[in-house]
N, C-alpha and C positions, 0 to 999 in steps of 0.2 A: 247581732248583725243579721239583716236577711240575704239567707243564700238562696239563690233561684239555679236552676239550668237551663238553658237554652237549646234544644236539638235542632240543629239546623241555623246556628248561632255566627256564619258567617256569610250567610245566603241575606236578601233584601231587606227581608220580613226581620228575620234571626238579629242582623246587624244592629238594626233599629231597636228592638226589643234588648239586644246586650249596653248598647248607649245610651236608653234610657233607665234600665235599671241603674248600669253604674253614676250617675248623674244624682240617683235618689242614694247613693254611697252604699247599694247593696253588692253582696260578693259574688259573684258571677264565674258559671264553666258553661263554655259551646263545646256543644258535639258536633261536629262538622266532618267534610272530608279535608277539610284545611283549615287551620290554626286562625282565629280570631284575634289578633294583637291585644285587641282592645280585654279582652274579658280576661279575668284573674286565674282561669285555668283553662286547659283546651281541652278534650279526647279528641282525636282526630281515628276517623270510622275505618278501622280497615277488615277488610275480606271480602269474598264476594258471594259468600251465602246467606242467608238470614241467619244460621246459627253463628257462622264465623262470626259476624257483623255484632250479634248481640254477645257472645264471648266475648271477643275484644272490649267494646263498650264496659260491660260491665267489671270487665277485670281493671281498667283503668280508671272507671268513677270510682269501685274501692279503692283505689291508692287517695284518691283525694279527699275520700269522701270521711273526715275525720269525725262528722257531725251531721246529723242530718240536715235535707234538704227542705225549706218552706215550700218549693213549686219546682213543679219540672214543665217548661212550655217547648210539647211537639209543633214547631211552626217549616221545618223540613218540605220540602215537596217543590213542585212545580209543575207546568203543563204542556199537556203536549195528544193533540188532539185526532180525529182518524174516525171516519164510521168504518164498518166492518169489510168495507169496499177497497178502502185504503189501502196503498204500499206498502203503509210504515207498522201498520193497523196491530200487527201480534208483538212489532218490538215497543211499538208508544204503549200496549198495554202494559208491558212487562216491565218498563222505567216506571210507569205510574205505580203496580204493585210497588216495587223498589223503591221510592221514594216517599208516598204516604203510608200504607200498611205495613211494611216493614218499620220504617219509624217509630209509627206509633204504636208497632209492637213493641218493641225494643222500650220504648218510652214507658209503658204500661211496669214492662219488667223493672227497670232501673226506680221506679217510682214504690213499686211493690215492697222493694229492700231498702231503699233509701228516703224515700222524704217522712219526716216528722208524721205523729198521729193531728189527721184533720188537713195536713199540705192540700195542695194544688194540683192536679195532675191536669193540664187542657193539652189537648189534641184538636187541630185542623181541619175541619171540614171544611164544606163548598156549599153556598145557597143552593146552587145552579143545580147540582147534583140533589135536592128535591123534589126535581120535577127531573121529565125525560130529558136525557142527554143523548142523543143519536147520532149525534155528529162527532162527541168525541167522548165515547164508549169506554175506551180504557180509562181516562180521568172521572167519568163518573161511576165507573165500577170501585176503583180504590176511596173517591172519597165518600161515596156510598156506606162503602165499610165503616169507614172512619168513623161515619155517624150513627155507628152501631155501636 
């Protein structure tokens, strides 16, 4: 049977991605901040550093993780936009890190010790974020990264 992960597996993208896997009768875990009914396992992300975040994560994918993984899809994130003028400007940057980079660090990790030789590992970038993004700075600083 194919087992994939899903990080960000209860969010729009995530959702879609867990209901279609399960549909092709693959075994399916979200990583979420909240529990996906639908998928055959959950980790639900808790702490609020990137190391707590990636500790937890990975202490809870070894409890399930009986077997390796075929794919791990980092599809996590959202947006939230601001040039450098902005109000929100240093906390939109600071969800953006949190949300893409952190992810798809964590995602990298859990992927490193976990999926099969030759798996899957995708991470979410942004077209937008190949050209200049001025207007909203923090979302193409992180998925910038991402596409590193």
């Amino acid at each position: 049977m194919t087992r994939v992960v899903v990080y960000g597996g209860k969010g729009a993208l995530g959702s879609t991605l867990v209901n279609h896997f399960k549909s092709k009768s693959w075994w399916v875990c979200s990583i979420d901040l909240v529990e996906n009914p639908e998928a055959d396992a959950n980790v639900v992300v808790k702490g609020s550093t990137l190391e707590e975040q990636a500790a937890n994560v990975n202490t809870e994918i070894a409890k399930i993780a009986d077997d390796k993984f075929d794919a791990l899809f980092c599809v996590a994130g959202g947006w939230a936009g601001g040039d450098a003028a902005n109000k929100n400007f240093i906390k939109n940057t600071d969800l953006m890190m949190k949300q893409s980079i952190w992810t798809s660090v964590i995602s990298a990790n859990v992927a490193a010790q976990h999926l099969k030789e030759g798996g899957l590992l995708q991470l979410t970038g942004a077209e937008p974020c190949l050209a200049g993004t001025h207007f909203m700075i923090g979302y193409g600083l992180s998925k910038a990264a991402v596409h590193q």
